[in-house]
Jmol script that loads the backbone (N, CA, C; Angstrom):
load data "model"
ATOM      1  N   UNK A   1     -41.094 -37.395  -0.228  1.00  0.00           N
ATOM      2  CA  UNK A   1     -39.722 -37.656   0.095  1.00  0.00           C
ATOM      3  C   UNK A   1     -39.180 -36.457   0.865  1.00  0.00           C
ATOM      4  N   UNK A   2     -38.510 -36.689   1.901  1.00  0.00           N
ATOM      5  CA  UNK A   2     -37.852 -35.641   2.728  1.00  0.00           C
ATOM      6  C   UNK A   2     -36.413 -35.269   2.271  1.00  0.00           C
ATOM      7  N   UNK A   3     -36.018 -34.134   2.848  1.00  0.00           N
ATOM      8  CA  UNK A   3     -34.492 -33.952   2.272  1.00  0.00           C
ATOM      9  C   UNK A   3     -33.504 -34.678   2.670  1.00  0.00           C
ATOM     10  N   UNK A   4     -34.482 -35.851   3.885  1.00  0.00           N
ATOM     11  CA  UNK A   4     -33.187 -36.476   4.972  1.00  0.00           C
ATOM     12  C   UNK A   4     -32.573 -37.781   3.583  1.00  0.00           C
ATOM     13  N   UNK A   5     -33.711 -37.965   2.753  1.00  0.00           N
ATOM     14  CA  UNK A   5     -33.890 -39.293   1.968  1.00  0.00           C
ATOM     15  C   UNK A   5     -32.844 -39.061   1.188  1.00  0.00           C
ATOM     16  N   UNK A   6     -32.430 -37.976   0.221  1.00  0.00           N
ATOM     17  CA  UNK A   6     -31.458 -37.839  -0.279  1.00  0.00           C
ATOM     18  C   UNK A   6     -29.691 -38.309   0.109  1.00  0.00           C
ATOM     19  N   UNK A   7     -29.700 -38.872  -1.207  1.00  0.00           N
ATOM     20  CA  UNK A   7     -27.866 -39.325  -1.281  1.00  0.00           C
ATOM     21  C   UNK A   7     -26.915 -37.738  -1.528  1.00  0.00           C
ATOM     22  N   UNK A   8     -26.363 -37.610  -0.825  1.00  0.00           N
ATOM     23  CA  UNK A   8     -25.418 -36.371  -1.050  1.00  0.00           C
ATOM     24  C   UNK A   8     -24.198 -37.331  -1.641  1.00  0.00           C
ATOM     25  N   UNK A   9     -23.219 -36.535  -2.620  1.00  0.00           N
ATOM     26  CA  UNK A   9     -22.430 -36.934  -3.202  1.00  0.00           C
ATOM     27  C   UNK A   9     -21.665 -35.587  -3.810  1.00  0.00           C
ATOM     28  N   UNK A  10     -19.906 -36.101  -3.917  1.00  0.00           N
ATOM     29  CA  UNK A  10     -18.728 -34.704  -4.130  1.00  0.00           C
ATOM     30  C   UNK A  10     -18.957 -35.485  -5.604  1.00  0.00           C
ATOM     31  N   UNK A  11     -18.836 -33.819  -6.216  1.00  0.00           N
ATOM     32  CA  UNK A  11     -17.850 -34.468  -8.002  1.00  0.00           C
ATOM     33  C   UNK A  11     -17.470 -33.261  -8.381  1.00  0.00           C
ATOM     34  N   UNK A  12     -17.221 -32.560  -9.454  1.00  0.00           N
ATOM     35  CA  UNK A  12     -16.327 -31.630 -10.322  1.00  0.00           C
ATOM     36  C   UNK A  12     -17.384 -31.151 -11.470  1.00  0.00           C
ATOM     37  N   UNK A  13     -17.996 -30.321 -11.814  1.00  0.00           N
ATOM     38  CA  UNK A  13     -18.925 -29.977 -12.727  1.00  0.00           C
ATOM     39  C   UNK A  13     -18.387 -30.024 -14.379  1.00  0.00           C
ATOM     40  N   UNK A  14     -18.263 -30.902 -15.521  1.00  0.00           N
ATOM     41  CA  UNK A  14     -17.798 -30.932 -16.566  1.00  0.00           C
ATOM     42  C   UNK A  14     -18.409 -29.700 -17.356  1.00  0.00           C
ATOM     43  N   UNK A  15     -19.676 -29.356 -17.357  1.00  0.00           N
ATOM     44  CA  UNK A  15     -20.380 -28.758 -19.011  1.00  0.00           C
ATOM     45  C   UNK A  15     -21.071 -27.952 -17.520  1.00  0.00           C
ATOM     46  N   UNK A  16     -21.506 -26.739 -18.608  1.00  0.00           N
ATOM     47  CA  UNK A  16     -22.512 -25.831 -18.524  1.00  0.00           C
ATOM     48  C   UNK A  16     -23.602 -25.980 -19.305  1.00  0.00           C
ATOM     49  N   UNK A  17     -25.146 -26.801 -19.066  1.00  0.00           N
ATOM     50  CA  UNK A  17     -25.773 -26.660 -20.314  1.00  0.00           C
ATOM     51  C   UNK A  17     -26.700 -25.669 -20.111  1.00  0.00           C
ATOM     52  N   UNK A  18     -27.637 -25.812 -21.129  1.00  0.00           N
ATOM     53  CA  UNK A  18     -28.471 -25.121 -21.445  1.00  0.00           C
ATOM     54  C   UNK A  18     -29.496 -24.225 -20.392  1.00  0.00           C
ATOM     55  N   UNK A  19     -30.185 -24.051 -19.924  1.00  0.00           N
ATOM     56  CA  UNK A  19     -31.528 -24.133 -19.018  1.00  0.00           C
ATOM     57  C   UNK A  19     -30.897 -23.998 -17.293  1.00  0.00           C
ATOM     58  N   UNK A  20     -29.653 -23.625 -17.492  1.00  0.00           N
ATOM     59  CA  UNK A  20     -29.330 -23.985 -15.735  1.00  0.00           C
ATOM     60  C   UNK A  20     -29.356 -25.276 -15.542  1.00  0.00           C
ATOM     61  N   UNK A  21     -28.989 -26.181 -16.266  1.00  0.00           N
ATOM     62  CA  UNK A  21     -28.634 -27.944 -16.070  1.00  0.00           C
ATOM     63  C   UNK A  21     -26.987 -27.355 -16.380  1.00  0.00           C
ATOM     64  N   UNK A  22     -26.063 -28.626 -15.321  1.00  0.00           N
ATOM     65  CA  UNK A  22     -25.134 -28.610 -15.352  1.00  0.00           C
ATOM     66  C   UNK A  22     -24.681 -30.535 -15.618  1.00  0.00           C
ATOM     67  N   UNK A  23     -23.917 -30.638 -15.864  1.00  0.00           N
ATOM     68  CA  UNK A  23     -23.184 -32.146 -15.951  1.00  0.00           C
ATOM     69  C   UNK A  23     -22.146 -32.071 -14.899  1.00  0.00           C
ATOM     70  N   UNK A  24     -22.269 -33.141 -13.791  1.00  0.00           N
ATOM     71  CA  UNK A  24     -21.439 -33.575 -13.514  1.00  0.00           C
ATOM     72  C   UNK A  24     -21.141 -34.445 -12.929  1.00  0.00           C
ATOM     73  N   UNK A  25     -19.294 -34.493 -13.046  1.00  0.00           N
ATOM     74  CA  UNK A  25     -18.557 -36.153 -12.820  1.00  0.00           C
ATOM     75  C   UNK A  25     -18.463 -36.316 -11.137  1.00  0.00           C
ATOM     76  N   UNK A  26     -19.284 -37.828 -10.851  1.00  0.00           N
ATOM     77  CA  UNK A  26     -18.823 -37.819  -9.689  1.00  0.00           C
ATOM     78  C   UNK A  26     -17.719 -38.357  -8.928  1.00  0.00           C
ATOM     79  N   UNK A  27     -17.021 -38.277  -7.665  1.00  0.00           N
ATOM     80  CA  UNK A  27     -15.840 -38.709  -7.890  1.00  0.00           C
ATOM     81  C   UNK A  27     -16.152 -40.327  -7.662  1.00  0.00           C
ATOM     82  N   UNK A  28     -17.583 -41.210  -7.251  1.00  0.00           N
ATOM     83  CA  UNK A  28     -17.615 -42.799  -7.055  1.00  0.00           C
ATOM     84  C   UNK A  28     -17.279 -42.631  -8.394  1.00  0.00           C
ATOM     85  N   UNK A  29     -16.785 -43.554  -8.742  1.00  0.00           N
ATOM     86  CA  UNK A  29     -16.674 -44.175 -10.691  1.00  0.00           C
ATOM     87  C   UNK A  29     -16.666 -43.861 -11.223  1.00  0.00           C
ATOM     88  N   UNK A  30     -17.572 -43.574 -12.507  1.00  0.00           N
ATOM     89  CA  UNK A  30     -17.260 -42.852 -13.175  1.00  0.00           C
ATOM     90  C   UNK A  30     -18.707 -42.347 -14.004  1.00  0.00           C
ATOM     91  N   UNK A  31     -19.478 -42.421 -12.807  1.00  0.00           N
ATOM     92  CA  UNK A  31     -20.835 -41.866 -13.007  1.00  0.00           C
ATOM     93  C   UNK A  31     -21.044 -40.584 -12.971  1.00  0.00           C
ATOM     94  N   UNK A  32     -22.153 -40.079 -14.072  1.00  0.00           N
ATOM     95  CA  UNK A  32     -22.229 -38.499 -14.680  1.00  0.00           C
ATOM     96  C   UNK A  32     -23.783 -38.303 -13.700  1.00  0.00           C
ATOM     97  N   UNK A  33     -23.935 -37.102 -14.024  1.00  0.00           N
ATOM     98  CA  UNK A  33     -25.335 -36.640 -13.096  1.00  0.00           C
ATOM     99  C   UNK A  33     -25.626 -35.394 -13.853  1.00  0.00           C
ATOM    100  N   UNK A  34     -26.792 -35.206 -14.054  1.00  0.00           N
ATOM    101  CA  UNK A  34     -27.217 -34.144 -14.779  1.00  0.00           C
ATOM    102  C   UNK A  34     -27.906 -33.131 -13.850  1.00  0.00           C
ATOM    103  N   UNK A  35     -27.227 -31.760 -13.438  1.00  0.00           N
ATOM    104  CA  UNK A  35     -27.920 -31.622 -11.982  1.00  0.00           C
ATOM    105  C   UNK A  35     -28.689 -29.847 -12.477  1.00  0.00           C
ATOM    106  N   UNK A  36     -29.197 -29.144 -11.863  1.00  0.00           N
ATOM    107  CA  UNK A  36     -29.551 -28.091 -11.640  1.00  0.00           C
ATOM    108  C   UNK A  36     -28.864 -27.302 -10.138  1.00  0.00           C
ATOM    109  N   UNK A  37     -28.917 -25.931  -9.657  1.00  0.00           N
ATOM    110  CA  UNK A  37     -28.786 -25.092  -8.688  1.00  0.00           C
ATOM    111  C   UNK A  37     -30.071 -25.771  -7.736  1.00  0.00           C
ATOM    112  N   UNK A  38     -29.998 -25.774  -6.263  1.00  0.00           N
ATOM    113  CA  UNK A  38     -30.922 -25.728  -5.769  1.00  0.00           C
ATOM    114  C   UNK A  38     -31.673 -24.520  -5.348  1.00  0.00           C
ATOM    115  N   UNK A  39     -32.706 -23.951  -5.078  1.00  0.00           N
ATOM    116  CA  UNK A  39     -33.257 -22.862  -4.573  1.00  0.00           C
ATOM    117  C   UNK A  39     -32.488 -21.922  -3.980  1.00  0.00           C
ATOM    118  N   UNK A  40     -31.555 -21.933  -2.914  1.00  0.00           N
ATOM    119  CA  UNK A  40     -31.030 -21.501  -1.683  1.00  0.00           C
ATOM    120  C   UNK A  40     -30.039 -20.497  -2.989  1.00  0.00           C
ATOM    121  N   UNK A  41     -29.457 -21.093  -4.080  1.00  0.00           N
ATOM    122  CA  UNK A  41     -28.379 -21.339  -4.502  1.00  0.00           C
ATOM    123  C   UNK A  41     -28.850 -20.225  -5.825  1.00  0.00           C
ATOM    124  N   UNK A  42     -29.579 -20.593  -5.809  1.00  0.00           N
ATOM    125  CA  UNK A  42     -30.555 -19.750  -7.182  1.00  0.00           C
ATOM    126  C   UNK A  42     -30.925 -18.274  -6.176  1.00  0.00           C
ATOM    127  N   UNK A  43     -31.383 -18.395  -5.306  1.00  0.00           N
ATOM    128  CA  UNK A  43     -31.791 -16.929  -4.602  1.00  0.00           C
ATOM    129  C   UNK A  43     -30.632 -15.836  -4.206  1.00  0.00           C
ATOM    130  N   UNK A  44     -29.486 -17.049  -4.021  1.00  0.00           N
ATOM    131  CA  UNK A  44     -28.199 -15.868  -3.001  1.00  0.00           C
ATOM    132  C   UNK A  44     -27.495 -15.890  -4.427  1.00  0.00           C
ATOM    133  N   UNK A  45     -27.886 -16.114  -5.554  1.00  0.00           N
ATOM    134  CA  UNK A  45     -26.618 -15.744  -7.061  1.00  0.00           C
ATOM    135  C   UNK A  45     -25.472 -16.772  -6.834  1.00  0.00           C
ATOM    136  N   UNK A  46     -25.354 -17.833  -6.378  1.00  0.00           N
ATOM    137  CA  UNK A  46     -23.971 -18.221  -6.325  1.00  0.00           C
ATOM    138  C   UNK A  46     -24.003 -18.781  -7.770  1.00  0.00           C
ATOM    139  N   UNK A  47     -22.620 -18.371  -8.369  1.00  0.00           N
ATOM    140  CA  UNK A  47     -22.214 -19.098  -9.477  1.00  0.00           C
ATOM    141  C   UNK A  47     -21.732 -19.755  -9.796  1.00  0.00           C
ATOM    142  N   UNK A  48     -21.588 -21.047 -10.858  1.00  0.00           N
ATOM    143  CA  UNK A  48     -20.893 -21.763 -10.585  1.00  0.00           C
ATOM    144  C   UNK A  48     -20.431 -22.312 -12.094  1.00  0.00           C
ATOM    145  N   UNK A  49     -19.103 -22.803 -11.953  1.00  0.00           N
ATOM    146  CA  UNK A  49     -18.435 -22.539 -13.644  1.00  0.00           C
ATOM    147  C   UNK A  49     -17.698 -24.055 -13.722  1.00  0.00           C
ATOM    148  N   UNK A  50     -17.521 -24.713 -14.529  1.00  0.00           N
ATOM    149  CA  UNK A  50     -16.855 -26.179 -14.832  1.00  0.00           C
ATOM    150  C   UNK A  50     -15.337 -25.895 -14.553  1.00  0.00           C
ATOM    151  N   UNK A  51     -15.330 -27.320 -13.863  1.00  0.00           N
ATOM    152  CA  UNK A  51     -14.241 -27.337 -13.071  1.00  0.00           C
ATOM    153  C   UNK A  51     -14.375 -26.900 -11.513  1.00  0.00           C
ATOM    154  N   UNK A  52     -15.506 -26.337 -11.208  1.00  0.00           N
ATOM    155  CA  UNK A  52     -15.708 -26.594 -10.036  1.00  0.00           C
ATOM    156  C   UNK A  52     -15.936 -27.664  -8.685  1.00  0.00           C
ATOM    157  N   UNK A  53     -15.802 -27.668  -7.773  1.00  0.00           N
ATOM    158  CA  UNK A  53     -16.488 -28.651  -6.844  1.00  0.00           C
ATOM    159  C   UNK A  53     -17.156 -28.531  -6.565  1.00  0.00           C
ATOM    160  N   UNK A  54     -18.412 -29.248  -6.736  1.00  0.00           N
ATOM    161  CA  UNK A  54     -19.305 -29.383  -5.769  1.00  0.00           C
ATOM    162  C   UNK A  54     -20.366 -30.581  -4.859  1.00  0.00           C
ATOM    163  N   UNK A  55     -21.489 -30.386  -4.366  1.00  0.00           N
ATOM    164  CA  UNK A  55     -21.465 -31.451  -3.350  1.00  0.00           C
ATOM    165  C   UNK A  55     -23.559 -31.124  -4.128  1.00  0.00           C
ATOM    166  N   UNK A  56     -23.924 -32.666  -4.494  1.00  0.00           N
ATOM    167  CA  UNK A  56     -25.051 -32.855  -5.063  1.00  0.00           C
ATOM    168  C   UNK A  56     -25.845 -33.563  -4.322  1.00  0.00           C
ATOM    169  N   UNK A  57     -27.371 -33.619  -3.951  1.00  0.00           N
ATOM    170  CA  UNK A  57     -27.912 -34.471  -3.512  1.00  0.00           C
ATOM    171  C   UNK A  57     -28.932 -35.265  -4.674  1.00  0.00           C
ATOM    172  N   UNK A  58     -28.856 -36.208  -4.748  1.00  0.00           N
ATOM    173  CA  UNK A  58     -29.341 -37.550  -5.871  1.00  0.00           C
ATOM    174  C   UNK A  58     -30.490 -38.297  -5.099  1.00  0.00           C
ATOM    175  N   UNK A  59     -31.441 -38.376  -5.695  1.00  0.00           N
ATOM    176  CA  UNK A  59     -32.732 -39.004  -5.507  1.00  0.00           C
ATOM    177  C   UNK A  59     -32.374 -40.327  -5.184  1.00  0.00           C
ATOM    178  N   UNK A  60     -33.047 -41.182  -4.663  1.00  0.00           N
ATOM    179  CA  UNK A  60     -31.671 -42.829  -4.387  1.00  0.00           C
ATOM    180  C   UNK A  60     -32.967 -43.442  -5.914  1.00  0.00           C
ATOM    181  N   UNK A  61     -33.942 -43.053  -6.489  1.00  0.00           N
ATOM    182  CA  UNK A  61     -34.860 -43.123  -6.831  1.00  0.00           C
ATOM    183  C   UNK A  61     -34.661 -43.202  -8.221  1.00  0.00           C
ATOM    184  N   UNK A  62     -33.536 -42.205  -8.926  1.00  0.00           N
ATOM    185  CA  UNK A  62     -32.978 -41.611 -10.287  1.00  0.00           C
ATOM    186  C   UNK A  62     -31.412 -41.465 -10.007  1.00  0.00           C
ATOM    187  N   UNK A  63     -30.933 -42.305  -9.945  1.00  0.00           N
ATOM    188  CA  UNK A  63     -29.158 -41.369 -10.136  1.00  0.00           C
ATOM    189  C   UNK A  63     -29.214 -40.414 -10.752  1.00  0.00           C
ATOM    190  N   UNK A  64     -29.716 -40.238 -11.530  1.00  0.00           N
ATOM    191  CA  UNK A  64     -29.080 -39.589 -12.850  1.00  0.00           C
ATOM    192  C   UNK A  64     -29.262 -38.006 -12.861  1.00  0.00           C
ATOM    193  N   UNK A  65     -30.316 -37.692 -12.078  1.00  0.00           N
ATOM    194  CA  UNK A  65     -30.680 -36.056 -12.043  1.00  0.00           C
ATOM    195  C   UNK A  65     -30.395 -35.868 -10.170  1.00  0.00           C
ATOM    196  N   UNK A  66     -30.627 -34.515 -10.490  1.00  0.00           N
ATOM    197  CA  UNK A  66     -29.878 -34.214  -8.896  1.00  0.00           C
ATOM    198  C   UNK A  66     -29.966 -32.810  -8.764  1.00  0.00           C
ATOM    199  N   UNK A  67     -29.420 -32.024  -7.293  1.00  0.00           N
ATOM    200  CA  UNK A  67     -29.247 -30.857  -6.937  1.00  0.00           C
ATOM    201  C   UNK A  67     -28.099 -30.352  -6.686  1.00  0.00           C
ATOM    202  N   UNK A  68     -27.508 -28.956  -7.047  1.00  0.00           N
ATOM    203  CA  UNK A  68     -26.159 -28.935  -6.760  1.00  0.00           C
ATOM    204  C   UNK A  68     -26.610 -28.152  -5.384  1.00  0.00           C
ATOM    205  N   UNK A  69     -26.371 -28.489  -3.794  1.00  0.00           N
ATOM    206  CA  UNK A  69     -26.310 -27.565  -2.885  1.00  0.00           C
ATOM    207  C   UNK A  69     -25.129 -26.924  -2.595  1.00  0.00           C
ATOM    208  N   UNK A  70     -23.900 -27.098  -2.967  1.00  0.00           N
ATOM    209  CA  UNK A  70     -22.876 -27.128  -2.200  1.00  0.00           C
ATOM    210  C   UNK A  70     -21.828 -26.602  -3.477  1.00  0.00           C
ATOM    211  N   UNK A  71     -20.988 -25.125  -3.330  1.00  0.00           N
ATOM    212  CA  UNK A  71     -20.034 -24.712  -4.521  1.00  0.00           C
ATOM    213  C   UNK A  71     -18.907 -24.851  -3.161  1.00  0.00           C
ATOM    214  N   UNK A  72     -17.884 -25.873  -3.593  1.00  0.00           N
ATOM    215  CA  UNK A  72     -16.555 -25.676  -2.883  1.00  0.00           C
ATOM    216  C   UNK A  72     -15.864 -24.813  -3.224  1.00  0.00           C
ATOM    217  N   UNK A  73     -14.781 -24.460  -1.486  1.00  0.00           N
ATOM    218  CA  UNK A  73     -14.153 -23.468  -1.932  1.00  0.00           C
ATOM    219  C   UNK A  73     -12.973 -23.451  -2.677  1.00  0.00           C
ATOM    220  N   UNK A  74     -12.279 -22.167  -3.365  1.00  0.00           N
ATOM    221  CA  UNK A  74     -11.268 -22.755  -4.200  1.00  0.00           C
ATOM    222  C   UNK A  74     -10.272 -22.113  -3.804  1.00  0.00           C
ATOM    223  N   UNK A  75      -9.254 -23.062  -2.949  1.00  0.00           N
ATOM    224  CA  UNK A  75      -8.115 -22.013  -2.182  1.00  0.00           C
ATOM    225  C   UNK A  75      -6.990 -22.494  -3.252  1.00  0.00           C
TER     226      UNK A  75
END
end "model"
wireframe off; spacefill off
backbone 0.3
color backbone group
């Protein structure tokens, strides 16, 4: 699978769990996603705390797990 294959999708990060898994709400419906940092994201330290925005790419394969690439900004 290429990165083109991926569904990108905005939501708001609810929970911090365990392992670097995060939960979060997306804004379609009212579907949850259980996501991790992607690489890029893990190497440059960006952090990222609930209640944030951010922008996930979803397997079209699994909704349910995913990548967070994207920490919005918070003006």
């Amino acid at each position: 699978m290429s990165k083109g294959d991926l569904l990108e999708m905005e939501g708001t990060i609810q929970d911090a769990l365990g392992g670097g898994q995060y939960t979060i709400k997306l804004d379609q419906g009212e579907a949850t996603v259980r996501a991790q940092l992607s690489g890029r994201m893990r190497r440059h330290h960006i952090r990222v705390l609930p209640g944030d925005r951010v922008r996930v790419a979803v397997s079209p394969y699994d909704l349910t797990h995913g990548l967070i690439v994207y920490r919005g900004r918070t003006n």
